[in-house]
C-alpha positions as CSV (number, residue, x, y, z in Angstrom):
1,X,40.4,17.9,1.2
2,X,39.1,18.9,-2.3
3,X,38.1,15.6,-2.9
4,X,36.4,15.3,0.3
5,X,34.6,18.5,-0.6
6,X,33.7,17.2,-4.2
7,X,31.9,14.2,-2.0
8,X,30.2,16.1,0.3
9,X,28.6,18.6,-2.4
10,X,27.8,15.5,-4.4
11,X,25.9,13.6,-1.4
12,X,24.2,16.9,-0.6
13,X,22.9,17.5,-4.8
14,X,21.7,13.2,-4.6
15,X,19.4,14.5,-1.6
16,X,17.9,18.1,-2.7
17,X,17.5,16.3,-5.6
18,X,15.4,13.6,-3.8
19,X,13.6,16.0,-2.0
20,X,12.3,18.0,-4.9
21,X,9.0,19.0,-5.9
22,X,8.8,17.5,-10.1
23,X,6.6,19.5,-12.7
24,X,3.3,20.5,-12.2
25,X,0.2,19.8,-14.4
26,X,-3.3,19.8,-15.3
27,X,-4.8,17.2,-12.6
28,X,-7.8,17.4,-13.9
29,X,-8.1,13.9,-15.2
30,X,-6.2,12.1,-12.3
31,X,-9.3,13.8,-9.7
32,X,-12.3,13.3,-11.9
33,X,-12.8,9.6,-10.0
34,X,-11.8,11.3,-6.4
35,X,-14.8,10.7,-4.4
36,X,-16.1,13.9,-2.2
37,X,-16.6,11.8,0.8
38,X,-16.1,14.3,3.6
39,X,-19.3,15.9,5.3
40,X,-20.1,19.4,6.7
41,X,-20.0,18.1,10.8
42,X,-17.0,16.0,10.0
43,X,-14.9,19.1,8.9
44,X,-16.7,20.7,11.8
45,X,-15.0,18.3,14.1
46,X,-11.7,18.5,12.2
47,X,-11.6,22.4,12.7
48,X,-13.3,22.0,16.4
49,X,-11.1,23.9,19.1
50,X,-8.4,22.1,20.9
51,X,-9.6,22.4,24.9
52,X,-7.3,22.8,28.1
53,X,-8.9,19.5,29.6
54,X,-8.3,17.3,26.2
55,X,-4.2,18.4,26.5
56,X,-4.1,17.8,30.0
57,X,-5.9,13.9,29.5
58,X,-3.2,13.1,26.4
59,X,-0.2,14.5,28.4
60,X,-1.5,12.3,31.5
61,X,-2.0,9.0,29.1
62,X,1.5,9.7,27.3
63,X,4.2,6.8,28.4
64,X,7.3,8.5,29.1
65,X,9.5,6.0,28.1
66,X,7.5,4.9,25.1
67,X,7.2,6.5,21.7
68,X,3.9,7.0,20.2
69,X,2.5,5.0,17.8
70,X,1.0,5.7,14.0
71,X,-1.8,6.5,15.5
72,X,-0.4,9.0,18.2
73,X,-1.5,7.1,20.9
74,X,1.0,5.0,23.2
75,X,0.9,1.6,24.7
76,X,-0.4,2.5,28.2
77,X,-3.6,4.2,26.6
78,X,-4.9,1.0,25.1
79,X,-4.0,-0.8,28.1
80,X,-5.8,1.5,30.9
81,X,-8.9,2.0,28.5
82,X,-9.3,-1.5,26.8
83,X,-12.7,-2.4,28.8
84,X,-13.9,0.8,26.8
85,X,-12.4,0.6,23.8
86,X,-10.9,-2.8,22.9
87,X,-13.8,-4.7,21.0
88,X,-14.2,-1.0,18.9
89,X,-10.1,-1.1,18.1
90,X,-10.1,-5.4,17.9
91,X,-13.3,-4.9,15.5
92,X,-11.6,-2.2,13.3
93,X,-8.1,-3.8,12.8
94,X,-9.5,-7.2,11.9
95,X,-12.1,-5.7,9.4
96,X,-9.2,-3.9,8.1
97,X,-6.3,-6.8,8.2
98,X,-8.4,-9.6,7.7
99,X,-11.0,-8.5,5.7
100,X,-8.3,-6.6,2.9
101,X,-5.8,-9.9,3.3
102,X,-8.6,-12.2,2.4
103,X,-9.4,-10.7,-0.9
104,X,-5.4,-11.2,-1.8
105,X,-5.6,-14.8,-0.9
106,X,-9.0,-15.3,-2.5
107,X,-8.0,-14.3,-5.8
108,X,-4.1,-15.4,-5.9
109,X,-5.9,-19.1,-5.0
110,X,-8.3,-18.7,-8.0
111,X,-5.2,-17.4,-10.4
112,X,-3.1,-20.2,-9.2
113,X,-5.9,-23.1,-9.9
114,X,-7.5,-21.8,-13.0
115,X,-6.5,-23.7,-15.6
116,X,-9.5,-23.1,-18.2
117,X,-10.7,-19.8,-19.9
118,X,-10.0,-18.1,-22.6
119,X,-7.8,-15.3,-21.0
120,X,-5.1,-15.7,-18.3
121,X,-4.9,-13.6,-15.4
122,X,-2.1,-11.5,-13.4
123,X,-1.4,-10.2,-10.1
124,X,1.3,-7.2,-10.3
125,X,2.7,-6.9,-7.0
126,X,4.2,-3.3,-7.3
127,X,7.7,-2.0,-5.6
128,X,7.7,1.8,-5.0
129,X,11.1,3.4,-5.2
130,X,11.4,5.7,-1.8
131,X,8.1,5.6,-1.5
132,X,7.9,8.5,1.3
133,X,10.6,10.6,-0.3
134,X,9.1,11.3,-3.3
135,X,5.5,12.9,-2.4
136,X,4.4,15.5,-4.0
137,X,3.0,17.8,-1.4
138,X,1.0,20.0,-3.8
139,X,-1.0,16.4,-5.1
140,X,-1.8,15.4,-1.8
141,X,-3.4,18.9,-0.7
142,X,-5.2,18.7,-4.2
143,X,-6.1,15.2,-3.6
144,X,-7.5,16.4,0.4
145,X,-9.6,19.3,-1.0
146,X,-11.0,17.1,-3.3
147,X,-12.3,14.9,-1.1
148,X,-13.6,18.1,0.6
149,X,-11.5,18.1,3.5
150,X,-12.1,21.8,4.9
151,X,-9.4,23.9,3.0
152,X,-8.2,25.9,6.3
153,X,-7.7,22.8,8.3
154,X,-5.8,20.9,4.9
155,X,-3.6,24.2,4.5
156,X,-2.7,23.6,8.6
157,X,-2.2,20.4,8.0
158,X,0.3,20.4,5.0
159,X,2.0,23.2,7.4
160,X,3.4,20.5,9.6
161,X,4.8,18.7,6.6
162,X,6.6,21.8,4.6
163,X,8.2,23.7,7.7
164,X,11.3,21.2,7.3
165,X,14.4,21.2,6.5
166,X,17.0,18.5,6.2
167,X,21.3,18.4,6.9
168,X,23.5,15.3,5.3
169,X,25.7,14.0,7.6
170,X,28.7,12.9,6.0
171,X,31.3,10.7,7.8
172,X,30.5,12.7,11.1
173,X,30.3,16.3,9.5
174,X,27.0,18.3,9.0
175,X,26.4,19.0,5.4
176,X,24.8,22.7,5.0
177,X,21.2,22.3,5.5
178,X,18.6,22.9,2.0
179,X,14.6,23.3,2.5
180,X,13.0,20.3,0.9
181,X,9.9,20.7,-1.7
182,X,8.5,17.4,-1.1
183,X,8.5,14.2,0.6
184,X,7.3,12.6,3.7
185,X,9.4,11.7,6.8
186,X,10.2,8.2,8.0
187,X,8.8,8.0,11.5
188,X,6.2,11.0,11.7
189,X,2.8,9.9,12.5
190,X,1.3,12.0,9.8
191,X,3.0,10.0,7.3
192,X,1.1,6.8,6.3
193,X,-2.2,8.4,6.7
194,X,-1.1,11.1,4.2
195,X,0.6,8.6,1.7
196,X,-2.8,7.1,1.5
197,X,-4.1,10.2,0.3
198,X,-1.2,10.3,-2.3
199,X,-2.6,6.3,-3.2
200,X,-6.1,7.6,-4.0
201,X,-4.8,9.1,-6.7
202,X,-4.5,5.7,-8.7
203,X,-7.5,4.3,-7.1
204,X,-9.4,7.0,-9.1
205,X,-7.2,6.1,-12.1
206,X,-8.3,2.6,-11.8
207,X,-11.7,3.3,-11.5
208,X,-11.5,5.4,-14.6
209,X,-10.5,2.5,-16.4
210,X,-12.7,0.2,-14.9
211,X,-15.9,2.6,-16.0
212,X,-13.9,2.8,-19.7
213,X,-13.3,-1.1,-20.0
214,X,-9.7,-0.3,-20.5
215,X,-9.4,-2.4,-17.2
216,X,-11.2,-5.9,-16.5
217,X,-9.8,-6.5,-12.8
218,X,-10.5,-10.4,-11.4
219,X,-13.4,-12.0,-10.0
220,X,-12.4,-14.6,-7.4
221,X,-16.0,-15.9,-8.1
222,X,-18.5,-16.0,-10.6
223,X,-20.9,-13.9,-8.5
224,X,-17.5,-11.9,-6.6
225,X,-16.9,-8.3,-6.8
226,X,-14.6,-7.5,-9.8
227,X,-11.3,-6.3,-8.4
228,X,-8.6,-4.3,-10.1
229,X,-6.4,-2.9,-6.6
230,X,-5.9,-2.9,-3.5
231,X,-3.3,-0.7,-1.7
232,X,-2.5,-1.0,2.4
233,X,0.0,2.0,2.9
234,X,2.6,1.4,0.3
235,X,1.8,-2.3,0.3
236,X,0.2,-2.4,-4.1
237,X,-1.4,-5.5,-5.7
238,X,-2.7,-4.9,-9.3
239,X,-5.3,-7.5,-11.0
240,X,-6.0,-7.6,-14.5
241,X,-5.8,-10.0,-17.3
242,X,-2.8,-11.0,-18.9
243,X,-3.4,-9.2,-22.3
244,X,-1.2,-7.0,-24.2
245,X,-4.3,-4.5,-24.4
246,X,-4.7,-5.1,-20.3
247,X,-0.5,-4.5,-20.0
248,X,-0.3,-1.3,-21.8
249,X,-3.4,0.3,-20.0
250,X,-1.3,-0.9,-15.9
251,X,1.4,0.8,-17.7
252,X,-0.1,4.0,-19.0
253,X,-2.1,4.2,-15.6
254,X,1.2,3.6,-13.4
255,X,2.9,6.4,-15.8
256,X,0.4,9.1,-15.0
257,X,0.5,8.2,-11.5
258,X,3.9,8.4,-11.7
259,X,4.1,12.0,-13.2
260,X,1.1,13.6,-10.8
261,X,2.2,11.8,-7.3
262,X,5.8,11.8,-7.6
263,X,6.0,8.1,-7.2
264,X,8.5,6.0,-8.8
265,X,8.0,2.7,-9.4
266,X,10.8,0.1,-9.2
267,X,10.3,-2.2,-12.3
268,X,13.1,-4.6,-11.0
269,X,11.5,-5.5,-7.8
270,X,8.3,-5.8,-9.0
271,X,6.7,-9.2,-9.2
272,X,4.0,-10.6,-11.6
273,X,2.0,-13.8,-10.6
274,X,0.5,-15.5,-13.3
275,X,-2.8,-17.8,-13.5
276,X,-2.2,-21.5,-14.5
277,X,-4.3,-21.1,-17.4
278,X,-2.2,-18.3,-19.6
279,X,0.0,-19.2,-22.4
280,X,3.6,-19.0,-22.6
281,X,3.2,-16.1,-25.2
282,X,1.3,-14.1,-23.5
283,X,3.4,-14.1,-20.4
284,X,6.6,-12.8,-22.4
285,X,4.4,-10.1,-23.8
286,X,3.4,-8.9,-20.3
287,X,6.5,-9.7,-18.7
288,X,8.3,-7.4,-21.4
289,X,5.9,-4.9,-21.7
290,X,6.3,-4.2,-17.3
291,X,9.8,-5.1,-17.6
292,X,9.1,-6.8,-14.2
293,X,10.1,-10.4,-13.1
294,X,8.1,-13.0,-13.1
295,X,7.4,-15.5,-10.2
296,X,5.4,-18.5,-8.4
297,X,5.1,-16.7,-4.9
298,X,4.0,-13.1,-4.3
299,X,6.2,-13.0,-1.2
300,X,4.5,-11.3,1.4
301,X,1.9,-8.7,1.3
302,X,1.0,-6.7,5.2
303,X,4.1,-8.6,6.8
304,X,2.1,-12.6,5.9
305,X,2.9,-14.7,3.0
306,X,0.7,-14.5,0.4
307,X,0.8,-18.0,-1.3
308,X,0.3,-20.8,1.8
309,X,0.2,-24.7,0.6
310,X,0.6,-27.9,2.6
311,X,3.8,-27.0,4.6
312,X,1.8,-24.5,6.5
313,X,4.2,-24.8,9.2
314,X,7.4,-23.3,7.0
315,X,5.1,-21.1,5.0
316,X,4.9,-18.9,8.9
317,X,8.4,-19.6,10.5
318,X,9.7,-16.4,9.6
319,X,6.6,-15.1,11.5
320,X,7.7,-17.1,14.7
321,X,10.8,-15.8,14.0
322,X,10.4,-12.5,14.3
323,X,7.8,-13.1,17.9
324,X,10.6,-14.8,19.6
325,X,13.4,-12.2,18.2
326,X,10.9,-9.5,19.9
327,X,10.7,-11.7,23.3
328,X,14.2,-11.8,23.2
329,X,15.0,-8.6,22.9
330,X,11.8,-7.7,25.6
331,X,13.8,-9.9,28.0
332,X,17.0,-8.4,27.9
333,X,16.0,-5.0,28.2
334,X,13.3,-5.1,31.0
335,X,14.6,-8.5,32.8
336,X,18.3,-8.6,32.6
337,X,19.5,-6.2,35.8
């Protein structure tokens, strides 16, 4: 019984642990490139009244059997109202999808055929350790009010986030419950929208060092837009050159982010994707310096492989895969009686 208890407690410490806010600094530096981008009648919509007839209409669109998605919406409501809506929401996603995914495979196509230049290039594909776990509530309200979010209506907000509090259950017994100083939870539609808050705050560190030269970024093209990031949810690709000078700034800008955010990012399960055209040397510099892996394929970035060659048709198998798994499973629940 002692030892059980000795388990318990430990299992319980791991998770408060988790769960806990870090040390607080100046954030000062990690804002100055956070864009106010928030007008007066946007807020004015944001803190707009909720109305008797707007609850009745979402109760009446709600499937009962379905859960809602990210968005908060269910299934049925994109079905019943797609001759209003669906070229706005088909429009969006593929801008979004398409249009993000494109600049991936744009410039991991140029890194893997350049084979002149006097610099190599690198794609960092970035593995965040529990990436929902560890945000910092406190960053992501300074991050919101920054942006000029209303503060009322970002102090309402982060309410539905900090009134939790969590129980381990350990082989069948509840744990005693602790009260949580950060994190997000798996599952809550609030969740990736406010994680991407948490990611602007290493967009504005990479635009600091783009403005400072300390970052370069790639150019797909001659006449392309120089990029140094791009970040879908927790989904992180990193571009810069493959110098030791380039190296230590990606590390010194991960570190702060790292210290402000709460993020932890996992070294191990990172990847770095190299341009033909750098030198053996410098890859062993980078490759120590990150203490990351290095590799021919990206994997998958958004759920799609990044690198596609000839064999197309193996490159998306996993794809089909997973549709006929789905159909699968759609046909035994709804058509087996």
């Amino acid at each position: 019984m002692d030892e059980m208890w000795e388990l318990e407690v430990i299992a319980r410490s791991y998770f408060q642990h988790l769960f806990s806010a870090g040390r607080r600094g100046n954030y000062d530096h990690i804002l100055s490139r956070v864009d106010h981008c928030i007008l007066d009648e946007e807020n004015s919509k944001l803190k707009a009244s909720y109305t008797k007839e707007e609850i009745r209409e979402t109760l009446a669109e709600l499937g009962p059997t379905k859960a809602l998605g990210e968005d908060g919406f269910p299934t049925l409501f994109y079905q019943k109202c797609w001759t209003i809506i669906g070229e706005d929401v088909t429009s969006f996603c593929l801008n979004i999808l398409n249009g993000g995914m494109d600049i991936t495979y744009e410039i991991l196509h140029t890194l893997k055929h350049k084979k002149v230049g006097k610099r190599g290039l690198m794609t960092v594909k970035l593995d965040m350790s529990k990436a929902y776990d560890r945000v910092e509530w406190n960053f992501v309200k300074i991050i919101m009010k920054k942006m000029r979010f209303d503060s009322e209506w970002v102090d309402s907000l982060i309410k539905c986030v900090t009134t939790v509090s969590y129980s381990v259950v350990f082989n069948g017994h509840i744990v005693e419950t602790f009260i949580p100083s950060r994190g997000l939870r798996q599952g809550d539609p609030l969740s990736p929208f406010l994680f991407l808050f948490c990611g602007e705050g290493l967009f504005s560190l990479m635009r600091l060092a783009m403005k400072g030269r300390t970052i370069r970024g790639v150019k797909a093209s001659k006449s392309g837009p120089q990029v140094s990031h791009l970040l879908f949810v927790d989904d992180c690709i990193l571009f810069e050159e493959a110098t030791e000078r380039g190296t230590n700034s990606l590390k010194q800008i991960l570190h702060e982010y790292e210290i402000y955010s709460g993020q932890s990012v996992n070294y191990t399960k990172s990847i770095i994707f190299f341009s033909t055209n750098t030198q053996e040397g410098e890859r062993r510099t980078t490759i120590n310096l990150l203490g990351v892996r290095s590799s021919n394929d990206l994997e998958r970035y958004l759920g799609l492989p990044n690198m596609v060659g000839r064999r197309k048709k193996s490159s998306f198998q996993g794809l089909k895969d997973r549709l006929k798994q789905q159909i699968d499973n759609w046909s035994i629940k709804h058509l087996s009686q």
